[in-house]
C-alpha positions as CSV (number, residue, x, y, z in Angstrom):
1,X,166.4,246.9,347.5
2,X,164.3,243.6,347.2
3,X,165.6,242.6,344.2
4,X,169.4,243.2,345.9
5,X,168.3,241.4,348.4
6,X,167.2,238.2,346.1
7,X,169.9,238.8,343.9
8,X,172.7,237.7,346.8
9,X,170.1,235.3,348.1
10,X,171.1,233.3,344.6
11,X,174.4,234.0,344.9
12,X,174.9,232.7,348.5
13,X,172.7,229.7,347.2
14,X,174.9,229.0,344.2
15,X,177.8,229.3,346.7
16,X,176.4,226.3,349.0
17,X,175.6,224.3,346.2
18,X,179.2,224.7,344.8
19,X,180.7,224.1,348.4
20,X,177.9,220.9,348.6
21,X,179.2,219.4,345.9
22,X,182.8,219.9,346.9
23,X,182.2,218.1,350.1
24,X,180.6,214.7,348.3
25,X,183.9,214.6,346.2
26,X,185.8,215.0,348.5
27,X,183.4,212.1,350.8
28,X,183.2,209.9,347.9
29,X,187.4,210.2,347.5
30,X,187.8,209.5,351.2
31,X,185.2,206.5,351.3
32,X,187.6,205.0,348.1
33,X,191.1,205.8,349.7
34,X,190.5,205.2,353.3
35,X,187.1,202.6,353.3
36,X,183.8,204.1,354.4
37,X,184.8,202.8,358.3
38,X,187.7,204.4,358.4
39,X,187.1,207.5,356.4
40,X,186.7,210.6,359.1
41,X,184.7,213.4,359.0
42,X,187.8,215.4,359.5
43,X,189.5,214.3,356.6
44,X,186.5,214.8,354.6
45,X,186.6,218.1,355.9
46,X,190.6,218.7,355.4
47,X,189.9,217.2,351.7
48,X,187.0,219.6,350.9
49,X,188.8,222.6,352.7
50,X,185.7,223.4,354.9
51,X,185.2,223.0,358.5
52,X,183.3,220.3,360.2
53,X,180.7,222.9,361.1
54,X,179.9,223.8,357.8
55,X,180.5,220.1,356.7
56,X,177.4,219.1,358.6
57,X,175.1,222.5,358.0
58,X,175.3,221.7,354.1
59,X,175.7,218.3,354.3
60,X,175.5,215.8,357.5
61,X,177.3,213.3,358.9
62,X,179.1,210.6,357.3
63,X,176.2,208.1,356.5
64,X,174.2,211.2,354.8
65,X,176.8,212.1,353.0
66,X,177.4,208.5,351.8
67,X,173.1,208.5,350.9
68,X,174.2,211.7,348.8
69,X,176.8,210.8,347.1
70,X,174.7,207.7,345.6
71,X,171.3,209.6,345.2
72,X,173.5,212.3,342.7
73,X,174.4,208.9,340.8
74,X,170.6,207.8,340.9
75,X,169.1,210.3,339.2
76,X,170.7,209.6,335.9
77,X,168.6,206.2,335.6
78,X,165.5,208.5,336.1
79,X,162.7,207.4,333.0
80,X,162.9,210.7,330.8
81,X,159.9,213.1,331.0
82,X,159.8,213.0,327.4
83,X,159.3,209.1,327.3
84,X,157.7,208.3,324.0
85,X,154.4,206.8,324.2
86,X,154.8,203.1,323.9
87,X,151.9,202.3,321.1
88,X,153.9,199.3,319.2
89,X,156.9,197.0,319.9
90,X,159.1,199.0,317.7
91,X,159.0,202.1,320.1
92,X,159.4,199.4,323.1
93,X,162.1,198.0,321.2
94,X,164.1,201.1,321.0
95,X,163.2,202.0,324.6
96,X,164.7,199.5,326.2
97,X,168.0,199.6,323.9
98,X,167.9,203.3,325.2
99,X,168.0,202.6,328.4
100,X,169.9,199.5,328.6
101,X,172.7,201.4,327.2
102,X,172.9,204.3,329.7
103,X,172.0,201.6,332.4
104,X,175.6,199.7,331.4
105,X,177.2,202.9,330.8
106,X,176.5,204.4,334.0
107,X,176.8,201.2,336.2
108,X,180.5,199.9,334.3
109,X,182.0,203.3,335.2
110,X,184.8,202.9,337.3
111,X,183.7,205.4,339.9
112,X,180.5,203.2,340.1
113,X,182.6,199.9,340.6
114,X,184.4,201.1,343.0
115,X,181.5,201.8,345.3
116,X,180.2,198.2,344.5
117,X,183.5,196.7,345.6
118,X,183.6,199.2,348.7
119,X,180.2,197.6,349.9
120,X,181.4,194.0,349.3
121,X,184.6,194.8,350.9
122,X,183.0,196.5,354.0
123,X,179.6,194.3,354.2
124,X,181.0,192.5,357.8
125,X,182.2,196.1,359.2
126,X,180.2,198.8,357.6
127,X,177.2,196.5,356.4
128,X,175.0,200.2,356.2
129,X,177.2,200.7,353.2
130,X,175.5,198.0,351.1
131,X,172.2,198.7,352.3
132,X,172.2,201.9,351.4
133,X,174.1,201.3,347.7
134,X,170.9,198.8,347.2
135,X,168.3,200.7,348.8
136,X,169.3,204.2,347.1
137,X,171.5,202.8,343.9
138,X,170.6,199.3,342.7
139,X,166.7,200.0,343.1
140,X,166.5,203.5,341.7
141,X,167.4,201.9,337.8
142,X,165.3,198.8,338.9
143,X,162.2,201.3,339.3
144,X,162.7,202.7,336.3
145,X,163.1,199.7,333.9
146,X,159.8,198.6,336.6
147,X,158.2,201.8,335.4
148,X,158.9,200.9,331.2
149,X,157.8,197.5,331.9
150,X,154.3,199.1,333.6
151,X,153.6,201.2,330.6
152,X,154.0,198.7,327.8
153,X,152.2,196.4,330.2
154,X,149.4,199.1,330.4
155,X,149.5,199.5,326.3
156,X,149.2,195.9,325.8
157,X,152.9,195.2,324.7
158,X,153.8,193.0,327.3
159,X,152.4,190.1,329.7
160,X,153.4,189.6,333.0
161,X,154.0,191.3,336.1
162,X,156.6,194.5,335.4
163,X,158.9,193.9,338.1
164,X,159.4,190.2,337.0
165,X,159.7,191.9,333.5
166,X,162.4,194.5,334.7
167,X,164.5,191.6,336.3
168,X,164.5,189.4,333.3
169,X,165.5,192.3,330.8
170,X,168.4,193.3,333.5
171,X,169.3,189.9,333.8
172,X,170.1,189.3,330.0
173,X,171.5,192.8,329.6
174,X,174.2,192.2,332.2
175,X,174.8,188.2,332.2
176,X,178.3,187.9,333.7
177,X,179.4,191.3,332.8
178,X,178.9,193.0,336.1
179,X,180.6,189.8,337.9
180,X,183.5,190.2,336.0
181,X,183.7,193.9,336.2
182,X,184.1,193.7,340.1
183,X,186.3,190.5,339.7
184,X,188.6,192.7,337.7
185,X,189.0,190.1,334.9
186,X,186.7,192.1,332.5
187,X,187.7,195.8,330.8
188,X,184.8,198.3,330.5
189,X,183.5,197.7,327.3
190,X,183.3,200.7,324.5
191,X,180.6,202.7,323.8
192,X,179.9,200.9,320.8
193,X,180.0,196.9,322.8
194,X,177.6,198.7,325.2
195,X,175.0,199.7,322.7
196,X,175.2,196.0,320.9
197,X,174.9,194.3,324.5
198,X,171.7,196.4,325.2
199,X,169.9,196.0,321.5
200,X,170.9,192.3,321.9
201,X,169.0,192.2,325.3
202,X,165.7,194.0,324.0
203,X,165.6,191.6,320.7
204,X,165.8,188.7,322.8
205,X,163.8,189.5,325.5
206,X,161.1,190.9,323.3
207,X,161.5,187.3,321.2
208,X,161.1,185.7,324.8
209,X,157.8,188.0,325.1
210,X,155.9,187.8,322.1
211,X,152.6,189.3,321.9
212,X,149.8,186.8,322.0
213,X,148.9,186.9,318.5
214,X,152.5,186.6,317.0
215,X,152.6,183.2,318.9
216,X,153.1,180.6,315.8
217,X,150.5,177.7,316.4
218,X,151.7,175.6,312.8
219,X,152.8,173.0,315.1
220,X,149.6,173.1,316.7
221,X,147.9,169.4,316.2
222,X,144.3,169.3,316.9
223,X,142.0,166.9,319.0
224,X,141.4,163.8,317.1
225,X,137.8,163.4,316.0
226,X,135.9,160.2,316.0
């Protein structure tokens, strides 16, 4: 009987999450077509093919569903459990290609623009839009690059403060390329420009970074002595 009864516990849980997810599709397609103002709950509801009662049980309203949509995309810039232990430059080296590639990859994806241009395009009428995208999107792969930084930091790789760190690295990763993206006067690069831009980045921020005994001191003149 109790294992019945857990048994279509699961299967009314697996139900939800299935409806759940239907309902932020069919939120994120509204927010594209129709801008986050002017998107209704209704027609997130017709799109879905729910009601507006079970909308808001699985869900919420429109701003929570908006916080969902981009939390789902955060999680993919989560540091992996599996992190290797960051004991030489090498390992930090390939870390931070690692990342920098799914960072690009996930961020240049269409989908991913769109939002970004959504919040530009709404920031007078629906500024919550942009706060949210930073607050939930933009930070979430900031605090994990942070969190890289902090361990090689911790292991004696790197100098500085981390966050400084993480915004430098970002910075050379991205350059112009995000500008353009949400210009429209750039194309998504390939899998293969992705992974060149972020090995590029780690060699030259890891050249800007050098560890305090790799610092070449030839050029180093001496105190005259008299």
């Amino acid at each position: 009987m109790a294992k019945a009864s857990m048994s279509k516990s699961r299967q009314k849980g697996g139900e939800e999450a299935g409806v759940r997810q239907r309902i932020l599709e069919a939120a994120f397609a509204a927010f594209i077509k129709s801008g986050y103002a002017m998107a209704s709950t209704l027609e997130i509801a017709t799109r879905a093919r729910v009601s507006k009662r079970e909308l808001y049980a699985l869900v919420g309203n429109k701003q929570e569903m908006l916080i969902a949509c981009i939390s789902e995309r955060a999680k993919r810039f989560d540091v992996p459990a599996d992190l290797p232990v960051l004991r030489d430059r090498e390992t930090l080296e390939q870390v931070l290609v690692s990342f920098g590639t799914k960072l690009v990859r996930e961020i240049s994806a269409p989908t991913v623009i769109a939002v970004y241009r959504l919040a530009i395009a709404e920031a007078v009428q629906a500024p919550e839009l942009a706060r949210v995208l930073n607050s939930v999107g933009r930070k979430a792969s900031h605090a994990a690059l942070g969190k890289i930084m902090a361990q090689a930091h911790a292991s004696g790789l790197l100098t500085g403060r981390p966050e400084e760190l993480a915004e430098q690295f970002a910075g050379l990763l991205w350059g112009l390329l995000l500008v353009s993206l949400l210009l429209g006067v750039a194309e998504r690069p390939s899998p293969r420009q992705i992974a060149g831009r972020a090995r590029d980045a780690a060699v030259a921020f890891l050249q800007l970074h050098p560890l305090p005994n790799d610092v070449k001191t030839e050029n180093y003149l001496p105190a005259d002595r008299h």
